[in-house]
C-alpha positions in Angstrom: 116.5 110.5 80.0 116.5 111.8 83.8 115.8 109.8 86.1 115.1 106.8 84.0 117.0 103.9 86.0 116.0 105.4 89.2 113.5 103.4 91.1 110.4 105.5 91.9 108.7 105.5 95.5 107.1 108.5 94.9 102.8 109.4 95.4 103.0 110.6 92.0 104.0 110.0 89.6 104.3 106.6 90.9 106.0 103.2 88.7 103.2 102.5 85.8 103.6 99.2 84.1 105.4 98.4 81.0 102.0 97.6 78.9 100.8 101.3 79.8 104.5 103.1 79.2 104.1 101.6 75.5 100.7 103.5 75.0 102.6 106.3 75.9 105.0 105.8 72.9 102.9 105.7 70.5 102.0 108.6 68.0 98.9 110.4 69.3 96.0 109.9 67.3 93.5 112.4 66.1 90.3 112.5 68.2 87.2 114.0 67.1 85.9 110.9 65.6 83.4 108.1 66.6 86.8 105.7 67.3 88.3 108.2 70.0 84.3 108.9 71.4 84.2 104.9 72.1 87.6 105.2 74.1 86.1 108.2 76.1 82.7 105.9 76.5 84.8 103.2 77.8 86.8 105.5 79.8 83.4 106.7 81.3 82.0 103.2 82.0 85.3 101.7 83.4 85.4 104.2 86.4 81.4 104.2 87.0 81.7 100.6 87.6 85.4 101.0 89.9 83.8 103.5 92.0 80.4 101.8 91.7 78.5 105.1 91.1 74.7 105.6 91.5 72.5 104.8 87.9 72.5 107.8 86.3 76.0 109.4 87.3 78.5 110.9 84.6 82.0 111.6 84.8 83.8 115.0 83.3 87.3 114.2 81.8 89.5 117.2 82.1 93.4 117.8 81.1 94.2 119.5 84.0 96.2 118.5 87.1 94.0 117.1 90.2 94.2 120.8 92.0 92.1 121.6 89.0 89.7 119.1 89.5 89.3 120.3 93.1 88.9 123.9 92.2 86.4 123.2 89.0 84.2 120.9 91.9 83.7 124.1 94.3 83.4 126.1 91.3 80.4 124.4 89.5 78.5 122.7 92.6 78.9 125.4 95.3 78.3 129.2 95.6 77.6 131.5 97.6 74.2 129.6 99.2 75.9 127.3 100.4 77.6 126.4 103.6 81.1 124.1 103.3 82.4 122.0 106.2 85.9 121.5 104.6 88.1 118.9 106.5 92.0 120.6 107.1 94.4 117.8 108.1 97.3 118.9 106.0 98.5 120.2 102.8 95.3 119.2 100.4 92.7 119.9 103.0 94.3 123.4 103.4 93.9 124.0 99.3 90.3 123.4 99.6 90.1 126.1 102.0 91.3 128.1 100.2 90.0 127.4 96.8 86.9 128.5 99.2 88.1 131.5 99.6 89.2 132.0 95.8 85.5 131.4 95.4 83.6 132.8 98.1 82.2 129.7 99.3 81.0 129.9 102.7 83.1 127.6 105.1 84.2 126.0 107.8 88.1 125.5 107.8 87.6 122.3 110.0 90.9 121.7 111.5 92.0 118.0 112.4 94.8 115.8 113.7 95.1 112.4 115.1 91.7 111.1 114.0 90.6 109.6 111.0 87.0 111.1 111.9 85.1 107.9 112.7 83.8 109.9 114.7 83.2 113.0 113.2 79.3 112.7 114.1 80.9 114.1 117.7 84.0 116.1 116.7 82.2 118.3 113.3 81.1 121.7 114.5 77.4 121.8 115.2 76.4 124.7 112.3 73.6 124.2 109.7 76.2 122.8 106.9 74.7 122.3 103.0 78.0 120.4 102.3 81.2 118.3 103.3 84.4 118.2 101.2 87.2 116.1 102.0 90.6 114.4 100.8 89.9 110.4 101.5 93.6 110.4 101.5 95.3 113.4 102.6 98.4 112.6 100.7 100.8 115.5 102.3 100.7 113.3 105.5 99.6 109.9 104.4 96.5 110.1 106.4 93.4 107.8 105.3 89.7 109.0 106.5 86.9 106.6 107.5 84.6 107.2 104.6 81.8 105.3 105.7 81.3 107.0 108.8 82.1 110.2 107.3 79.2 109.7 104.2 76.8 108.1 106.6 77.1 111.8 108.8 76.4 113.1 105.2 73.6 111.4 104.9 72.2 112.0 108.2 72.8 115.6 108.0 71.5 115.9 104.2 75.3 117.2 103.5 76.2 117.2 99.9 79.7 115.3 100.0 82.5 116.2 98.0 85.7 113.3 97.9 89.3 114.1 96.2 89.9 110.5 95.7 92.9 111.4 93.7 95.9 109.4 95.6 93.4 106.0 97.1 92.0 105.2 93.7 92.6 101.8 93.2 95.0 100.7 96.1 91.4 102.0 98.9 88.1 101.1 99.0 85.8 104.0 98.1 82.0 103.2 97.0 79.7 106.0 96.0 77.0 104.4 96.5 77.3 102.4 99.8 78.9 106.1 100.7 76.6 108.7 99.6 79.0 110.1 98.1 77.8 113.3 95.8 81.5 114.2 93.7 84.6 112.4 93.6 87.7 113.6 92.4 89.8 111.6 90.4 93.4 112.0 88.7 95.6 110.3 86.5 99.1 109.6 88.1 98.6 108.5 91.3 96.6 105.3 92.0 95.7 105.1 88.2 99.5 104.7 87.7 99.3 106.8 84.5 101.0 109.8 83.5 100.1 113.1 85.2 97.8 115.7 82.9 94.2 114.2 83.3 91.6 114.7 86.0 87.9 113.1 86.1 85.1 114.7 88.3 82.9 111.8 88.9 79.0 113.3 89.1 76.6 111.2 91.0 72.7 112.4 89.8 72.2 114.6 92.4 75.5 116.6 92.2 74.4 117.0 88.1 71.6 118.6 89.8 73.5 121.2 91.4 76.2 121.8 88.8 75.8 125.8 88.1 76.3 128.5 85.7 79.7 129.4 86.4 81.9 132.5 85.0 84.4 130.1 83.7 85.1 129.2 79.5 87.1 125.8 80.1 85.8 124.9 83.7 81.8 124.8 82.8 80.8 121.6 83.5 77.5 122.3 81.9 79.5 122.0 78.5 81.5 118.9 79.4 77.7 117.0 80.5 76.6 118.3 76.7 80.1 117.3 75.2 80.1 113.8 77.0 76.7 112.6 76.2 78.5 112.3 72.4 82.2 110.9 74.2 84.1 114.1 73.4 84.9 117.2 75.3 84.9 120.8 74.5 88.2 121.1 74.7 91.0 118.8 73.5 91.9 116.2 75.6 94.5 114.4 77.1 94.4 112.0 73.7 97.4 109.9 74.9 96.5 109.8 78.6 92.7 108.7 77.6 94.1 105.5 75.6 96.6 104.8 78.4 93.6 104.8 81.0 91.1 102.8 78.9 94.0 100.5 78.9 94.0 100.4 82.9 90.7 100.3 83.1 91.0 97.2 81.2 94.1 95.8 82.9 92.7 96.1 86.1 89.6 94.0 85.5 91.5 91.4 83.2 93.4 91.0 86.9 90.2 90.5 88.9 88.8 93.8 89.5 89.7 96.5 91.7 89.0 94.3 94.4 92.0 92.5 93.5 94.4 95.8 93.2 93.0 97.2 96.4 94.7 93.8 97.7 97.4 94.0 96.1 98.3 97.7 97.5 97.8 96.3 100.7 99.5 93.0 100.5 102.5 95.1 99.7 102.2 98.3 102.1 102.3 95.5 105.0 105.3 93.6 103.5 107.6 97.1 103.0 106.2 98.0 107.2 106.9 94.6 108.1 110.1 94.8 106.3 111.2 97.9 107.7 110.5 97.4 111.8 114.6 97.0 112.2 114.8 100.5 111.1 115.1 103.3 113.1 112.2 104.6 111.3 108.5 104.8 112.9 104.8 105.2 111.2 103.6 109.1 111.5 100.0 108.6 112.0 98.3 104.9 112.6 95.8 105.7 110.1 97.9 105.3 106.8 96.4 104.0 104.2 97.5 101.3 101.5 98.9 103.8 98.9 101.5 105.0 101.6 103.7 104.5 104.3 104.6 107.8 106.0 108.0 107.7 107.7 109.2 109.5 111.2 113.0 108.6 111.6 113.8 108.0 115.3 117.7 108.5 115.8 117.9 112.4 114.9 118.1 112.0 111.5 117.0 115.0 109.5 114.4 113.0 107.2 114.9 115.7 104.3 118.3 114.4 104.5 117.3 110.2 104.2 115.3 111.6 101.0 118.5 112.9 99.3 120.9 110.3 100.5 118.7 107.4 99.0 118.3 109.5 95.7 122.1 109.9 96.0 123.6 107.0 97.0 121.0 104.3 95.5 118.7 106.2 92.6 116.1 105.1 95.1 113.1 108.0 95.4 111.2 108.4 97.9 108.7 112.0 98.8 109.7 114.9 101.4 107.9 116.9 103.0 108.2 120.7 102.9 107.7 123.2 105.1 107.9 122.4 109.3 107.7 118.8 108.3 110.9 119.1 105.8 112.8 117.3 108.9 110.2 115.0 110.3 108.9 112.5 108.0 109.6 111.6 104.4 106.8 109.6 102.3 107.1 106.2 100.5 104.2 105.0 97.6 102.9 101.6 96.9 100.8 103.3 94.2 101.4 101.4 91.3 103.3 98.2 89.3 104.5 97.3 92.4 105.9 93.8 93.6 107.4 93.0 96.7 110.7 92.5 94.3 110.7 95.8 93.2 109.8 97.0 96.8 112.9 95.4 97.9 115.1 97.9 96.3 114.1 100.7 98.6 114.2 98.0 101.7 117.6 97.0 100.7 119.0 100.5 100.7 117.2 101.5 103.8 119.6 98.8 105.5 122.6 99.3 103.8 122.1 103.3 104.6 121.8 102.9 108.5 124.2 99.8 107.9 122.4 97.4 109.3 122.1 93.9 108.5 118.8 92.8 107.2 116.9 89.7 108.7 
């Protein structure tokens, strides 16, 4: 199978554990029965609780990749009324502009670098805004936001806030409620460690209050609400994918919560950047977050070129960048069944490609 004894550094897919990977085995069952609506009930419950979600909210389960999830969110709780300030540090804050566009949203294309908008109470544009959208984690630069300060400027301003949680789900912290957060975005193969192919749109009360009349057969989110209240969707699911994540769901609280993975995430992001401070290698932004550790090498080395060599040489993967940044940093994931053993691998290579001797 390709690719099957390389190890995986990678924001996604990212490693999943071997009790998930034997879900995936299995044959898929049929699903429009009362058995497959309890898994999508659980399914439902299991993230409410993770993201601690307001009474009342409902989550849309969609087999789609997470850009889908982003677009269907615009799509069914914006139009043309409204007035978007959409935060553009990279790669997945510039798709939301332009899934604005797409969708004639009205729209700020708030551009921003080097801050993780604690401050955005002084840096947003001072416009009459109905909304806020942004990626927590913008994952094309491994850049983590300050959610609190950036759903307490929600609140403030009566801002309707939109969150693609997709790649800080389970190694972040991220609490709808204590955020006032409206949406949040959710997919399957990043933080979730499953396989990619499902994509949740988390709906607090108030953004089931908005969700409109959209021209759209498989995005209407009116018809998932109806489907849902009865655990099934209009559409067929990702069966296999929906029994892999009731399983995580599970997993996750049998290991103490997502208190304890958020932990976990971070016990090993500081272990790999601990490990690694020999390295000609430097952090690209000092706001990274737990799921990643974003790499600048520091001796001319083209980083497109460390991504192929470890692939290579080692069967080690880790993420490039495309584009302008193709040669200036390369991406590393502690998304995942990761342990500071398995972390190792990519440590150990690192040395033995710059040949230096490890302490």
């Amino acid at each position: 199978m390709i690719y099957e004894d390389y190890a995986i550094f990678t924001p996604g897919p990212v490693k999943m554990s071997e009790e998930i990977l034997a879900i995936g085995a299995k044959q898929t069952p049929y699903f429009r029965n009362d058995k497959f609506s309890e898994v999508i009930f659980n399914c439902e419950k299991g993230l409410l609780k993770m993201l601690n979600a307001p009474e009342g909210s409902r989550v849309i389960f969609l087999t789609a990749s997470g850009t889908a999830g982003m677009e269907s969110a615009v799509m069914n709780l914006l139009d043309e009324k409204d007035k978007a300030l959409v935060v553009h540090g990279g790669g997945f804050g510039g798709r939301f502009v332009e899934i604005c566009k797409v969708h004639e949203v009205p729209h700020t294309d708030f551009s921003v670098k080097d801050t993780n908008l604690a401050d955005i109470e002084s840096l947003a544009p001072r416009e009459n805004y109905t909304s806020l959208i942004v990626n927590a984690h913008e994952t094309s630069v491994g850049h983590l936001y300050d959610l609190d300060a950036m759903g307490a400027y929600a609140k403030k301003h009566g801002l309707f806030f939109i969150v693609d949680a997709i790649s800080m789900l389970v190694t972040d912290p991220i609490d709808m409620s204590a955020q006032h957060i409206d949406a949040v975005i959710a997919s399957s193969q990043k933080g979730l460690a499953l396989p990619p192919g499902l994509t949740m749109v988390i709906l607090a009360p108030r953004a089931q209050e908005r969700v409109k009349d959209v021209k759209s057969l498989y995005f209407n989110f009116k018809d998932y609400l109806r489907n849902g209240e009865r655990g099934q969707t209009p559409y067929t699911p990702a069966v296999t994918i929906m029994l892999q994540l009731e399983a995580r769901l599970a997993q996750i609280e049998r290991e103490g919560g997502v208190a304890q993975s958020i932990a976990k995430a971070k016990e090993i992001a500081e272990y790999f950047r601990e490990s690694i401070k020999g390295l000609p290698l430097k952090a690209y932004t000092p706001y990274m977050p737990n799921a990643m550790t974003t790499l600048t090498p520091t001796d001319g080395r083209s980083a497109i070129d460390i991504v192929n060599d470890l692939e290579k040489q080692y069967k080690v993967m880790v993420c490039p960048n495309g584009g302008p940044q193709r040669d200036i940093i390369f991406r590393v994931s502690h998304m995942g069944d990761m342990t500071k053993a398995y972390t190792d691998l990519l440590i150990d290579a690192l040395y033995d490609y710059y040949k230096i001797e490890r302490r």
